[in-house]
C-alpha positions as CSV (number, residue, x, y, z in Angstrom):
1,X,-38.6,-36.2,-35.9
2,X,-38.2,-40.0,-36.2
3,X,-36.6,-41.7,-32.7
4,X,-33.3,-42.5,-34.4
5,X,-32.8,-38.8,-35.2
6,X,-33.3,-37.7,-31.7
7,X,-31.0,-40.4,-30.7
8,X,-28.4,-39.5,-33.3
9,X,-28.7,-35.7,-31.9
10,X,-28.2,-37.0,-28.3
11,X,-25.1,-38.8,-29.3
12,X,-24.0,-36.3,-31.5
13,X,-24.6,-33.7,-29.3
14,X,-23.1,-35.8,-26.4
15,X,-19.8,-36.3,-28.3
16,X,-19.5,-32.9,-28.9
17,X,-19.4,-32.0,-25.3
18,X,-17.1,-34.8,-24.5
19,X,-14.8,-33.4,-27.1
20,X,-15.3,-29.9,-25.7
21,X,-14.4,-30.8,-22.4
22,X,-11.5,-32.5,-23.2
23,X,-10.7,-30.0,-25.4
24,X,-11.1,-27.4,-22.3
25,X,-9.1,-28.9,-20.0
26,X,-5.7,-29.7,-22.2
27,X,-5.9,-25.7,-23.5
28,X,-6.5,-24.5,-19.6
29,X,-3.3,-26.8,-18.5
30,X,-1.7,-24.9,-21.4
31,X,-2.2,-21.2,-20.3
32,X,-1.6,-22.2,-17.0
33,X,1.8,-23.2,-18.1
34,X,2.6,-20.7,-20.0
35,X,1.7,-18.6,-17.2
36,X,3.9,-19.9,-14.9
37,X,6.4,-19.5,-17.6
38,X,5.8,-16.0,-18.5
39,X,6.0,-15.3,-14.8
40,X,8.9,-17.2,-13.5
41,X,10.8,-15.1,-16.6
42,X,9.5,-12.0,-15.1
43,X,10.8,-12.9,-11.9
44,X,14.1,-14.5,-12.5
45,X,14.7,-10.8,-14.9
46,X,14.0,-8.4,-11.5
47,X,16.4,-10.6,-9.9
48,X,18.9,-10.2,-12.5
49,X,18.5,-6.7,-12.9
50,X,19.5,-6.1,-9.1
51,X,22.3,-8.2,-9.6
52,X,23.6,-6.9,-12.5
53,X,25.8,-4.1,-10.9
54,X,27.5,-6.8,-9.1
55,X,28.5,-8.6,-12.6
56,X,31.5,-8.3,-14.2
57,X,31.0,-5.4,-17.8
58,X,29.3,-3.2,-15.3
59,X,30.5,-0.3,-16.6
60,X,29.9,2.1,-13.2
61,X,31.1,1.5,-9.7
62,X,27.8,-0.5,-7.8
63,X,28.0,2.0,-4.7
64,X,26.8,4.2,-7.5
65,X,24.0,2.7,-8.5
66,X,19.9,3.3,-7.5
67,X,17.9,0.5,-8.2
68,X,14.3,2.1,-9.2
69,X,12.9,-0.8,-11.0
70,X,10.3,1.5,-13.2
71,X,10.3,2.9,-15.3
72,X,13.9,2.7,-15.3
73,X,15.5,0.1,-13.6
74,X,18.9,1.9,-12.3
75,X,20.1,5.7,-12.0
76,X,23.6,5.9,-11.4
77,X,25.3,8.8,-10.0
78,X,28.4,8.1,-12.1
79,X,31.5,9.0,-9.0
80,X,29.4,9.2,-6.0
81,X,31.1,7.1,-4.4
82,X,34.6,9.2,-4.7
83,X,32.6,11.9,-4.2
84,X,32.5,13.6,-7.2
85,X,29.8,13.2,-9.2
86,X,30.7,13.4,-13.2
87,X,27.1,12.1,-14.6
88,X,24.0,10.6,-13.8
89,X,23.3,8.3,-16.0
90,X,19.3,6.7,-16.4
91,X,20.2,2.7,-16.8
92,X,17.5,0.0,-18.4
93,X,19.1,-3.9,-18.3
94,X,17.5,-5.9,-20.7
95,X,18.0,-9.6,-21.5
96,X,18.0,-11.3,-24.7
97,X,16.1,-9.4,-27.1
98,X,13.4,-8.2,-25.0
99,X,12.9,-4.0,-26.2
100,X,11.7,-1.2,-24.2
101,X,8.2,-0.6,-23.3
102,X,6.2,2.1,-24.5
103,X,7.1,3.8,-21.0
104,X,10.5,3.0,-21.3
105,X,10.9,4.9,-24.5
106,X,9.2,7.8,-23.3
107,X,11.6,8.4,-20.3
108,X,14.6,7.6,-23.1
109,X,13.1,10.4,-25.6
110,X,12.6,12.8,-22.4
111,X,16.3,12.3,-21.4
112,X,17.9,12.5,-25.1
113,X,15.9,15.7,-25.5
114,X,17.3,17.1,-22.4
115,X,13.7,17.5,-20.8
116,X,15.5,17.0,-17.2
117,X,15.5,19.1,-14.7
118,X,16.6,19.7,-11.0
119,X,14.0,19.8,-8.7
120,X,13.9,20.8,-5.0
121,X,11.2,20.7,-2.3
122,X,11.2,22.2,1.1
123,X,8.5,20.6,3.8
124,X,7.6,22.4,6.9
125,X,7.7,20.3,10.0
């Protein structure tokens, strides 16, 4: 191999890296924003979804309400707080036109095919 064909490898293969790196750092600054994007969504939708009872077109009285976060985020014992208890009620919040999760659905289908039941355990001290 002649001395200008190494040379022209070198450079070649020298620009190549520059261009790599570059390359490299821009898409890195990229996820790393839409990181911090994805997870300041995330966070500011927990915060919502505690808030939400307190919201006006909640449809239940807040006292209510259990916060559970997943796989549901709310179970509301619909009248606790009078003290008589007409439903409970299993209570996703979703913003926008985010759907359910593959979890979610499950506990939805387990609920609309009335695969709930009452459950009581005794501990000895």
């Amino acid at each position: 191999m002649s001395l200008e064909g190494v040379v022209g490898f070198g450079l070649g293969l020298l620009i190549g890296l520059l261009v790599f790196a570059v390359w490299r750092l821009t898409a890195i600054r990229e996820i790393r924003r839409d990181a911090i994007a994805r997870s300041a969504a995330v966070i500011s939708g927990r915060v919502h979804e505690q808030l939400v009872p307190h919201l006006p077109g909640f449809d239940f009285n807040p006292k209510d309400a259990r916060f559970l976060g997943s796989p549901v985020d709310f179970i509301v014992f619909d009248g606790l707080a009078t003290g008589e208890v007409t439903q409970v009620v299993f209570l996703e919040i979703k913003t926008g036109s985010a759907g359910l999760s593959a979890r979610e659905k499950e506990v939805r289908e387990a609920v609309r095919n009335r695969r709930v039941e009452w459950r009581e355990l005794r501990v000895e001290r």
